[in-house]
MIGUMI-961449 format. One line per field, with one value per residue (C-alpha): residue number from 1; x, y, z. Coordinates in steps of 0.25 Angstrom, whole numbers, plus 5000, padded with zeros to 4 digits. Example, Ala and Ser with C-alpha at 12.3 -4.5 7.8 and 13.67 -1.06 7.14 Angstrom:
seq: c(1 2)
px: c(5049 5055)
py: c(4982 4996)
pz: c(5031 5029)
***
This chain:
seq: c(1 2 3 4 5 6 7 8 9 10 11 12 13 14 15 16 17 18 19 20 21 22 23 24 25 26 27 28 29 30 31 32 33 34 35 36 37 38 39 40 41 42 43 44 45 46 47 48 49 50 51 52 53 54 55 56 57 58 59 60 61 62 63 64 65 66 67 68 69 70 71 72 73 74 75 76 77 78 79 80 81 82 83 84 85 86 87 88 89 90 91 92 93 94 95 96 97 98 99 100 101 102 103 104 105 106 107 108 109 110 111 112 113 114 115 116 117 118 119 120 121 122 123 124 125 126 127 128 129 130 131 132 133 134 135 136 137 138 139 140 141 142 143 144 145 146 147 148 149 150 151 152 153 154 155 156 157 158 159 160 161 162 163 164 165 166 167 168 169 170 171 172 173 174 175 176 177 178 179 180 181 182 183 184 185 186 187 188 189 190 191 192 193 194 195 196 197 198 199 200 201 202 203 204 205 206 207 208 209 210 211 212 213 214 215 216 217 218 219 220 221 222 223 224 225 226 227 228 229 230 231 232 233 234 235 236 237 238 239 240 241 242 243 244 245 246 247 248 249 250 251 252 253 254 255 256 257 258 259 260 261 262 263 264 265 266 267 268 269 270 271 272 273 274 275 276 277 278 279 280 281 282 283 284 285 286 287 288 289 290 291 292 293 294 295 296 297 298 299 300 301 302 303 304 305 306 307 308 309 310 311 312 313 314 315 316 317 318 319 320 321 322 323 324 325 326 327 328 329 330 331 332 333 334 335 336 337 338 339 340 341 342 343 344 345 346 347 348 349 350 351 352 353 354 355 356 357 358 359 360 361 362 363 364 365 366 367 368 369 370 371 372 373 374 375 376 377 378 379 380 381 382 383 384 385 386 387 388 389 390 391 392 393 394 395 396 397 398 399 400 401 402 403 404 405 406 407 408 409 410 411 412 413)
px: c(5716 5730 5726 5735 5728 5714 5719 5723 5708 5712 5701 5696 5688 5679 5673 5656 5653 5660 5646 5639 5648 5640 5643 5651 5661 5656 5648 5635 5638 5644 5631 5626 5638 5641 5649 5661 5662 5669 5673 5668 5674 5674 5674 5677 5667 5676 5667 5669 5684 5688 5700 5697 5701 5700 5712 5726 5733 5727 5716 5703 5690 5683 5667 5666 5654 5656 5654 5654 5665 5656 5654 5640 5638 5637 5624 5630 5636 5625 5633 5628 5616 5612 5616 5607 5595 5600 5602 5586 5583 5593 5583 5571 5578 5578 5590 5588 5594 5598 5604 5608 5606 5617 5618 5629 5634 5649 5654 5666 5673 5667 5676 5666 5654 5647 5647 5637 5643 5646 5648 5662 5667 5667 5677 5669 5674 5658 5651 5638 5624 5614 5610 5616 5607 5605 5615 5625 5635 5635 5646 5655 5662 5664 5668 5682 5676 5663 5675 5684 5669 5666 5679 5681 5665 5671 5682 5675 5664 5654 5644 5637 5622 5619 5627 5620 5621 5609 5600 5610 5621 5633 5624 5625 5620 5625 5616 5623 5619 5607 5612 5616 5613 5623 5633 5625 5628 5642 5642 5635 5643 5658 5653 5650 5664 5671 5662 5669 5682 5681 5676 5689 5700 5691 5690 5675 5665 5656 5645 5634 5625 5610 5608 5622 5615 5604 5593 5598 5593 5600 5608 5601 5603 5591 5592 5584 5580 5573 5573 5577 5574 5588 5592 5582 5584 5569 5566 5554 5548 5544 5533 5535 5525 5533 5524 5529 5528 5524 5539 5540 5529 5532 5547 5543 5533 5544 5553 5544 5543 5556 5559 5555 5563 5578 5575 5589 5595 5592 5595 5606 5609 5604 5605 5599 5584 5590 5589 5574 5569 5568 5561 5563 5568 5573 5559 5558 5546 5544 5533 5535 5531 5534 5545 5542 5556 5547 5546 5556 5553 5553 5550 5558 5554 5558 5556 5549 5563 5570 5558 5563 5562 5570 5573 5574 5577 5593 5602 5616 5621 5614 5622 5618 5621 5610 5601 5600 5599 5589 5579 5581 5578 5564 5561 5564 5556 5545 5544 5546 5533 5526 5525 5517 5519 5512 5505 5515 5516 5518 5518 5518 5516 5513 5523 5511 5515 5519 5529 5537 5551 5558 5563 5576 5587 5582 5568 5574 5582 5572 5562 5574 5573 5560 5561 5560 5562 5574 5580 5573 5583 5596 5595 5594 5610 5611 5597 5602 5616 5612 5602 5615 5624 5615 5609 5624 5623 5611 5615 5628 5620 5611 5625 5625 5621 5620 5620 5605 5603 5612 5607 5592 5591 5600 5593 5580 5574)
py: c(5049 5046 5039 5028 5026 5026 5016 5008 5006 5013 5016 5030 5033 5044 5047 5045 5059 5064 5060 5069 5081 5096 5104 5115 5102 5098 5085 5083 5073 5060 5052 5054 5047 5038 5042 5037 5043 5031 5030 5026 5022 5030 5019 5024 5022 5018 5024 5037 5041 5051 5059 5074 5081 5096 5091 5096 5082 5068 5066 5059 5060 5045 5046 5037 5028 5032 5018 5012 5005 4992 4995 4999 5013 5023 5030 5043 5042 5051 5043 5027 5034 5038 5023 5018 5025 5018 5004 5006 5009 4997 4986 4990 4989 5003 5013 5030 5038 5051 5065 5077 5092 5099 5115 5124 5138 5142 5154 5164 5158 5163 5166 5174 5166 5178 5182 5177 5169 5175 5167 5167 5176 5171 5171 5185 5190 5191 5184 5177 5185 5174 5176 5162 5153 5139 5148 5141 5152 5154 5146 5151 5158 5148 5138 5135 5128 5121 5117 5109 5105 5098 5092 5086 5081 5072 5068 5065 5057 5065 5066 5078 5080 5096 5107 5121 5135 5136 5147 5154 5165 5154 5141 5127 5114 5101 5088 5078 5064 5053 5041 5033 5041 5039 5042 5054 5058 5055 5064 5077 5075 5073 5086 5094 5092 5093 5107 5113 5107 5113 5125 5128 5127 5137 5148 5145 5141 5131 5131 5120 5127 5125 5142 5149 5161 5169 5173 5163 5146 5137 5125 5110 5097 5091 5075 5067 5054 5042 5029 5016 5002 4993 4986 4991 5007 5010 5021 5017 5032 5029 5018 5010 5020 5032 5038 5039 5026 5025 5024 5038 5044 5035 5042 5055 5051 5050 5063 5069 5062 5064 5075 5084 5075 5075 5089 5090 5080 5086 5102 5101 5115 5126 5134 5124 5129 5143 5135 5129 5142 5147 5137 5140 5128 5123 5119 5115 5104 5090 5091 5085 5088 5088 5096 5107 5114 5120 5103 5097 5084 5087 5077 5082 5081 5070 5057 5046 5039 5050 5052 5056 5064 5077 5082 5095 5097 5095 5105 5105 5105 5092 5080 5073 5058 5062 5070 5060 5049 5057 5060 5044 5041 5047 5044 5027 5030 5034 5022 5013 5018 5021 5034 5044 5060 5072 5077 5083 5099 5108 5123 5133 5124 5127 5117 5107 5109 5093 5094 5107 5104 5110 5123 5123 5114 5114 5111 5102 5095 5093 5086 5076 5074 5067 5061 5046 5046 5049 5041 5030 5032 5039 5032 5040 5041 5049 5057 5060 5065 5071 5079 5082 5089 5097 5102 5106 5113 5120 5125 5129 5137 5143 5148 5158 5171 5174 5188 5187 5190 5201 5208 5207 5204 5211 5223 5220 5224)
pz: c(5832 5825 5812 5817 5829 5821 5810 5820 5826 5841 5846 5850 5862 5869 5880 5879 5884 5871 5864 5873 5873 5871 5861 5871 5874 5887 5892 5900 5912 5911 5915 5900 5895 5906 5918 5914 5902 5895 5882 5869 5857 5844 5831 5817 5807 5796 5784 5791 5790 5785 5779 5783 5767 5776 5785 5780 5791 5789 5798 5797 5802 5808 5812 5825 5830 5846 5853 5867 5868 5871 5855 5854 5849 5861 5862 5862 5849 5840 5827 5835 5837 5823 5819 5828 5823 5808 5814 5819 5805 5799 5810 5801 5789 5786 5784 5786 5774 5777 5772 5779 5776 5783 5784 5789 5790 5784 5791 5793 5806 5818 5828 5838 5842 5847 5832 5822 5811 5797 5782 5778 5769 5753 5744 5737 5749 5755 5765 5762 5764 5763 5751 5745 5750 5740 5730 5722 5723 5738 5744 5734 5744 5751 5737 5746 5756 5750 5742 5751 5760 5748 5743 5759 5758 5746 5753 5766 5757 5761 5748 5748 5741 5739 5747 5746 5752 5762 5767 5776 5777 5773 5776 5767 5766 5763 5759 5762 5753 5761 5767 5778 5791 5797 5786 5782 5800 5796 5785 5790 5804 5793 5784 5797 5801 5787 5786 5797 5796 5781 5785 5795 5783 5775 5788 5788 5800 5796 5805 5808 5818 5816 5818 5815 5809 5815 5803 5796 5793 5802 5796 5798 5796 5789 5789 5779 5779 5773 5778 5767 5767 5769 5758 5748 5748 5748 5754 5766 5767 5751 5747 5733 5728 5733 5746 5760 5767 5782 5785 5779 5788 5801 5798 5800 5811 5818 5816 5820 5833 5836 5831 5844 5852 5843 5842 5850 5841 5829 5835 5846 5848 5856 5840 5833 5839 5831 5820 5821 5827 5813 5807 5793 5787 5800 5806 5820 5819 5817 5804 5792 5777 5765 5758 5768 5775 5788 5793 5801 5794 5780 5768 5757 5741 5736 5727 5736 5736 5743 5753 5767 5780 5781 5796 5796 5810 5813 5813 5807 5821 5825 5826 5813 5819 5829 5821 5811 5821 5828 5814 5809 5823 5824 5811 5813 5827 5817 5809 5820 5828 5815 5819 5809 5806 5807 5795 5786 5785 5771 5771 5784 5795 5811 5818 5828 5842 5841 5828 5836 5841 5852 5848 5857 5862 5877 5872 5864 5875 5883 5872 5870 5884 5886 5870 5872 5854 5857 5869 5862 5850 5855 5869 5881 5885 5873 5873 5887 5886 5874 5881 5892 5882 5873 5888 5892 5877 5880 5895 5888 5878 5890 5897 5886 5884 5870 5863 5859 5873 5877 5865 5868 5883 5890 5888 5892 5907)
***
């Protein structure tokens, strides 16, 4: 849109099925959002405008509410969603804090898919071996880029807590400062796209697959949250004396309730199941414990202040309005039916056949079918035509043939 035409409040328009379009640019059928395919109405949300510092011409970035044009939000909008979830928080007089954990890959560009991807050439004139992980020195290759990624962070307003090389070839991490949850969705959804957009003025790929490298940790998105009493800060999943409360247990009562059902949510590709195949820090359960990485509800160390729940489950592919969305959902669900955990686990642990998750996206599909949780809190247009485009995803995927196959199958008898 022409900043004249944007200043002057035109308003901007698009179709419905737009929310339920797949990731290979198609559309399930129009029943799942309405046969006629009307419009809606994309509103600015005027704390999220942003002058873009990468681009060499003026232009500006707006993050939109997508809303019927009746007014109310459309239920397809993942963004009206996850400020749903916060308004049923906000009737009990409670508000979620959240912080995101988000992983990624920087890569040479890759300009044959069929190719497995490679770190970029440093400026030494090497490429990385994967012997950098959690080093100080190990981006230093790429100083140029981390350099103008952090300079638009600042610009964009986007505060940033610790940023580290991670455990794979050319892997980082950023965390990204607790808060509002929908501001921090906001923030992971703005850094994404700054990171790619960076990326491209450097000749680099940055990649935000949940499994980009074989033999090699995937990247996530780990979510933690508490939960905080409006208008005094207190922290509810803490008593005066400093020891979980019933809030805090009833919390994680129910993630793991849910967490089954939002497996889809939370891991929306056919490759993030490559990810939580290989459950080493990346683990496939709903248990609980304390301070132990091989849960998919972990409680971290902390002072009784700072207690929360950290999911362990997302991707950095998934959606982080949904995912987010999707864990405070499960957890208010929890407090709401008073809903308590398993016993927490520590050390080497055999996953109970009731804490498992499904361990692909068609098995996951399929659990998000018959999950009341979640038509109960995303509604049942948007469980449905949700369901529709990640199925066309996964018939696309099917339509493949991939070289694991030719390699090993084709000369069997």
């Amino acid at each position: 849109m022409t900043a004249e035409g944007f200043l002057e409040g035109r308003r901007l328009q698009m179709a419905r099925g737009v929310l339920l379009q797949c990731i290979m640019g198609g559309y399930p059928p129009a029943r799942f959002y309405g046969s006629d395919d009307g419009d809606l109405a994309l509103v600015p949300d005027a704390a999220h405008i942003h002058r873009l510092p990468w681009s060499s011409q003026p232009r500006a970035f707006a993050i939109c509410d997508a809303d019927e044009l009746t007014g109310e939000s459309s239920r397809l909008s993942t963004r009206g969603q996850l400020k749903a979830v916060i308004a049923r928080y906000a009737a009990l007089g409670l508000a979620p804090v959240v912080a995101t954990e988000l992983e990624f890959f920087v890569f040479a560009p890759n300009t044959d898919p069929t190719q497995p991807f490679q770190p970029p050439m440093g400026l030494d004139g090497r490429r990385e071996d994967g012997h950098s992980a959690f080093s100080v020195s190990s981006n230093n290759g790429l100083r140029p880029f981390f350099s103008e990624v952090y300079e638009c962070m600042a610009a964009l307003g986007l505060p940033r807590d610790t940023f580290m090389h991670e455990m794979g070839v050319s892997q980082f991490e950023i965390n990204l400062l607790h808060g509002d949850p929908l501001l921090l969705a906001d923030q992971t959804f703005l850094f994404k796209h700054l990171l790619k957009e960076v990326a491209l003025k450097h000749g680099l790929t940055v990649v935000c697959m949940a499994k980009p490298l074989a033999h090699t940790p995937g990247s996530s998105m780990h979510i933690h949250q508490s939960i905080v009493e409006i208008g005094t800060g207190r922290n509810v999943f803490s008593d005066k004396a400093g020891e979980p409360t019933a809030t805090f247990r009833h919390f994680i009562g129910g993630q793991q309730a849910g967490m089954a059902d939002f497996t889809a949510l939370f891991a929306p590709n056919v490759n993030s199941y490559q990810r939580l195949c290989h459950p080493f820090a990346s683990p496939n359960n709903a248990c609980w414990s304390h301070d132990n990485r091989a849960a998919g509800l972990r409680i971290p160390a902390s002072s009784a202040a700072a207690r929360r729940v950290e999911n362990r489950l997302p991707g950095a592919d998934a959606n982080p309005y949904l995912a987010i969305a999707a864990s405070l959902g499960a957890g208010l669900y929890g407090i709401e039916h008073k809903l308590e955990p398993s016993e927490p686990i520590q050390g080497e642990f055999e996953v109970p056949d009731n804490l498992s998750l499904p361990c692909t996206l068609h098995a996951a599909i399929e659990r998000l079918k018959r999950s009341q949780l979640a038509k109960e809190l995303f509604g049942k247009e948007f469980i449905e035509g949700y369901i529709a485009s990640k199925t066309m995803e996964l018939t696309s995927f099917f339509d493949e043939i991939t070289p694991w196959e030719r390699r090993v199958l084709a000369a069997q008898a």
